[in-house]
C-alpha positions as CSV (number, residue, x, y, z in Angstrom):
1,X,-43.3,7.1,103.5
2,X,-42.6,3.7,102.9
3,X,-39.7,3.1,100.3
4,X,-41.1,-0.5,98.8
5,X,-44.8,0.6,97.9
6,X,-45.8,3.6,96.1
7,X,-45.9,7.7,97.6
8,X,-46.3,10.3,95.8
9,X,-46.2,14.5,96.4
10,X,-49.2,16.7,95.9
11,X,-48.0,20.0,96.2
12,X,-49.3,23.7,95.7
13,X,-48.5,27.6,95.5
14,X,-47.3,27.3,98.9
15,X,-44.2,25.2,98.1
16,X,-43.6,28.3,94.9
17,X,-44.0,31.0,97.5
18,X,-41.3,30.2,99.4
19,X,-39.4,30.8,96.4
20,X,-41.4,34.2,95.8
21,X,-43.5,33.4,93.6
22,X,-47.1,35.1,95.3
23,X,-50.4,32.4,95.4
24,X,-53.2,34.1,93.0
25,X,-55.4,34.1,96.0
26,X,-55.4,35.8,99.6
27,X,-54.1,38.8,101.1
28,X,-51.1,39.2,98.7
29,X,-52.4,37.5,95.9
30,X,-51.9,38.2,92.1
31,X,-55.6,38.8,91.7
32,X,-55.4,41.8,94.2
33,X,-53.2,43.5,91.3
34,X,-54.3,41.9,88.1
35,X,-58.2,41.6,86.6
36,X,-58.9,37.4,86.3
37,X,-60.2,37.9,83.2
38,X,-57.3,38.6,81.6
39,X,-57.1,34.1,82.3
40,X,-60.4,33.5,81.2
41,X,-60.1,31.6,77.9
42,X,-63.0,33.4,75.9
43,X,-61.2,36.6,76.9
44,X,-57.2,35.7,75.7
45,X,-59.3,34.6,72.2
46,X,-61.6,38.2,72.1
47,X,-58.4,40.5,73.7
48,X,-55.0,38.2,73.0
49,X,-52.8,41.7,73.2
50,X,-54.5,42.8,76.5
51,X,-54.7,39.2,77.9
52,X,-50.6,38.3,77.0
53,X,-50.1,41.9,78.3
54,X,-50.8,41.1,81.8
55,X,-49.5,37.0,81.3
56,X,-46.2,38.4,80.4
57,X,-45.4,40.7,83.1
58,X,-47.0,37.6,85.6
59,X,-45.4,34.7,84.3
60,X,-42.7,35.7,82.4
61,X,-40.8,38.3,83.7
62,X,-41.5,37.8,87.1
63,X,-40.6,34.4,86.7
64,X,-38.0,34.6,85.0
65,X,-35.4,34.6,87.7
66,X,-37.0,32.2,90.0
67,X,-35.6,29.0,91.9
68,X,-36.2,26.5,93.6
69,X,-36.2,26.0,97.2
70,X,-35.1,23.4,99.5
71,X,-38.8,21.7,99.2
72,X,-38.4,21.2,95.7
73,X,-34.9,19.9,95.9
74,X,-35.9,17.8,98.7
75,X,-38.5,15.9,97.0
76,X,-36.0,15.7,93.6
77,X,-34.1,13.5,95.7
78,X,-36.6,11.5,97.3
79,X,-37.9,11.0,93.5
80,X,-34.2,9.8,92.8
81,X,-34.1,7.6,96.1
82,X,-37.2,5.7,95.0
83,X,-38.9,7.4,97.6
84,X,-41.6,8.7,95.7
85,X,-43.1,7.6,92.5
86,X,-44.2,10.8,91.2
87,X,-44.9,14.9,92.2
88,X,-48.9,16.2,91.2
89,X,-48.2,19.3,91.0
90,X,-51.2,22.3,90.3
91,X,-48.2,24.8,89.7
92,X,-47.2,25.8,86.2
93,X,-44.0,27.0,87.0
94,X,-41.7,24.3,86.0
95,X,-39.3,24.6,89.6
96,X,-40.0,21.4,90.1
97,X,-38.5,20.1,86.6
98,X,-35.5,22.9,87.2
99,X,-35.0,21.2,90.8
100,X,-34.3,17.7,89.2
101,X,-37.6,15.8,89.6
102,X,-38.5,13.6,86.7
103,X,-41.9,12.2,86.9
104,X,-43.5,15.5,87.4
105,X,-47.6,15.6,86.7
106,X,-48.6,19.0,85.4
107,X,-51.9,18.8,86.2
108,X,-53.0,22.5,85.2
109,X,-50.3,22.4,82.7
110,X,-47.1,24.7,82.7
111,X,-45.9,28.5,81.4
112,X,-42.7,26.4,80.2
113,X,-44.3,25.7,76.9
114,X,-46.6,27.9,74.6
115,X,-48.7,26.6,71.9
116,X,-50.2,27.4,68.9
117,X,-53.8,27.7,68.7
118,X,-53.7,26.9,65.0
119,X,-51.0,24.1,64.1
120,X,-50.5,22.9,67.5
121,X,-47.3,22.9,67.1
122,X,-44.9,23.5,70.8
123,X,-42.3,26.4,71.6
124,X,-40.6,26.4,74.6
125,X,-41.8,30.1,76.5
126,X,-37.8,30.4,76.8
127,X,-36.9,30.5,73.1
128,X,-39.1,33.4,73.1
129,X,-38.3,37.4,74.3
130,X,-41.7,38.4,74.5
131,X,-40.8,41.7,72.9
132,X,-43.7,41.1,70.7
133,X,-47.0,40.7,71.8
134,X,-48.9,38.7,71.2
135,X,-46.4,36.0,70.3
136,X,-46.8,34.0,67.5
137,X,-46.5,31.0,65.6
138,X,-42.9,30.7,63.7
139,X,-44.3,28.0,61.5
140,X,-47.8,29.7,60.6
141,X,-47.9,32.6,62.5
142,X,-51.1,31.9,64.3
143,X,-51.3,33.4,67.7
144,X,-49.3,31.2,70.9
145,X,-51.1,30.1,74.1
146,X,-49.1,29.2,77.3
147,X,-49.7,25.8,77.8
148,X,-51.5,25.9,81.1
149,X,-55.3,25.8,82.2
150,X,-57.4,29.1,81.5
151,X,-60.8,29.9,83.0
152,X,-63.1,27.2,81.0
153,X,-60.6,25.2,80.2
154,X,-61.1,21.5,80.9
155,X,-57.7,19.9,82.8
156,X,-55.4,18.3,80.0
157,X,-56.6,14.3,79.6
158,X,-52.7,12.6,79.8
159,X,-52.3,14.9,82.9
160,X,-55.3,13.9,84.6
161,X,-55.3,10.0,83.9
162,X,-52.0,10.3,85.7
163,X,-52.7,12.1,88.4
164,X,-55.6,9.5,89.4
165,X,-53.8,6.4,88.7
166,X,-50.6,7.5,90.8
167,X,-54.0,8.6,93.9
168,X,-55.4,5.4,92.9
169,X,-52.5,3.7,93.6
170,X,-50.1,5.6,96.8
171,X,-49.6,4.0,99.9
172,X,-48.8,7.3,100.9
173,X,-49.8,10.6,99.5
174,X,-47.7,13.9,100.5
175,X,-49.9,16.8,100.4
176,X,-47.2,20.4,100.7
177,X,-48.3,24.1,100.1
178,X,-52.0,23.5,98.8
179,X,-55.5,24.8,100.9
180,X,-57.4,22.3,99.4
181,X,-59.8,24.6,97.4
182,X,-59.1,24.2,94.0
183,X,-61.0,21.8,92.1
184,X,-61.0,19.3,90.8
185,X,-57.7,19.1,91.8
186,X,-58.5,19.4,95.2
187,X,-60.1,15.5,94.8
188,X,-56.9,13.8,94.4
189,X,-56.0,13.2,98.2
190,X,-59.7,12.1,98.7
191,X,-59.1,9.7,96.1
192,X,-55.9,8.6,97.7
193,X,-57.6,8.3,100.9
194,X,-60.7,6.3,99.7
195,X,-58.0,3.9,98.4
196,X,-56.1,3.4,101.9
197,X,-53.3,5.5,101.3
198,X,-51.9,7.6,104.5
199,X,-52.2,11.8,104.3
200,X,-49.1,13.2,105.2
201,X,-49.5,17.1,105.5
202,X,-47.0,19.8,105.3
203,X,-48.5,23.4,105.4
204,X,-48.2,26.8,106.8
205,X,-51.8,27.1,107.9
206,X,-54.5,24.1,108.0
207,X,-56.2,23.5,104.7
208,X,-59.7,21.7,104.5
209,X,-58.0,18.7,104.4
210,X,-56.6,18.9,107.9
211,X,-59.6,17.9,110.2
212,X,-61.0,16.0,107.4
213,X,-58.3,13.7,105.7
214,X,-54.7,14.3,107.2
215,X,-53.4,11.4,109.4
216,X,-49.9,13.8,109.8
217,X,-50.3,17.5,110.1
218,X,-46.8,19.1,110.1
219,X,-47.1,22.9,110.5
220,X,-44.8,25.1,109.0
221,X,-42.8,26.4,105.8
222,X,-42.2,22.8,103.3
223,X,-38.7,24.1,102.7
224,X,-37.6,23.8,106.4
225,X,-39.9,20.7,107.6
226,X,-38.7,18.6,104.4
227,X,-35.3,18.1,105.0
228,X,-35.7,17.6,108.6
229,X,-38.4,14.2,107.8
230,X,-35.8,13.4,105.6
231,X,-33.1,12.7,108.4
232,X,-35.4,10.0,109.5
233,X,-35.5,8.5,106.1
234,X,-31.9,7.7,105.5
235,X,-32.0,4.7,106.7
236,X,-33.5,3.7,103.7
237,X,-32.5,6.2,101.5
């Protein structure tokens, strides 16, 4: 990563899962315990009490007490260093924002914020004790959505200008914790590298963009390989 042009962080659930927060897919994944549907946007509008049933106990109180990991912290600093311009993250679990990064791109949005499906209007998820479900609007008592993507929802517009202008625009895009499947996030580090900028990998297993895209496959968990690559950047950190 070069400090006077542009890099940027892509990162996925694997950078969360170190800090225990499970992927929704594979072998240990949230769908093996909960029904998708319960995320499908037609669903949460039919069944709000059986949808923010489940989204409680998955993104609420299970997240209530996680932290962030030595990845997150990592790229914080490198964000503070100038090091990177921005993080494009498709996790909605704010560690990266707890961890001290700044310009953070929530590209399926976040479970930090709910909002109303009436007024609009924004409530932070930790004002609220969830003791009634569904929750809903203080100011007209309309029923709250988390602010992150359901199943036929289209990715937020402000969120997704900015993602493609910082892939537009990297000399260097960072890809940590992601398999590459999602879409259409999953275009972003094409995008970069249609553009000229260099793939840095950092994941436990090969994604599809490792044979296809990566210039710099580093195998292994993000939380141990970051802050070793960043005792070869001090010199210009």
């Amino acid at each position: 990563m070069q400090a006077h042009k542009p890099s940027v962080a892509f990162t996925g659930a694997g950078i969360s899962a170190e800090s225990g927060i499970p992927p929704f897919r594979g072998e240990n994944g949230i769908w093996n315990k909960y029904d998708p549907k319960v995320l499908e946007i037609k669903y949460f509008y039919q069944h709000p009490l059986e949808s923010w049933q489940a989204i409680r106990e998955i993104f609420y109180r299970f997240f209530e007490n996680i932290q962030p990991n030595a990845a997150h912290l990592q790229l914080a600093e490198w964000e503070k260093n100038g090091l990177i311009s921005a993080v494009i993250t498709q996790n909605i679990d704010d560690l990266h924002q707890k961890s001290g990064s700044t310009e953070v791109i929530e590209f399926h949005g976040t479970s930090a914020r709910l909002i109303c499906t009436a007024c609009s209007g924004s409530t932070e998820s930790k004002m609220l004790s969830f003791q009634h479900l569904p929750p809903t609007c203080s100011k007209c008592s309309s029923l709250l959505k988390p602010d992150f993507i359901f199943f036929g929802e289209g990715i937020p517009e402000n969120a997704h200008k900015a993602a493609l202008h910082h892939s537009q625009q990297c000399a260097t895009m960072l890809i940590v914790g992601t398999s590459g499947e999602v879409a259409p996030a999953n275009q972003l580090p094409l995008i970069a590298k249609n553009n000229g900028a260099k793939i840095i990998e950092v994941n436990a297993e090969p994604s599809l963009y490792t044979s296809h895209i990566t210039d710099v496959f580093i195998h292994g968990k993000a939380g141990e390989i970051l802050p070793v690559i960043h005792q070869f950047l001090l010199p210009i950190s």
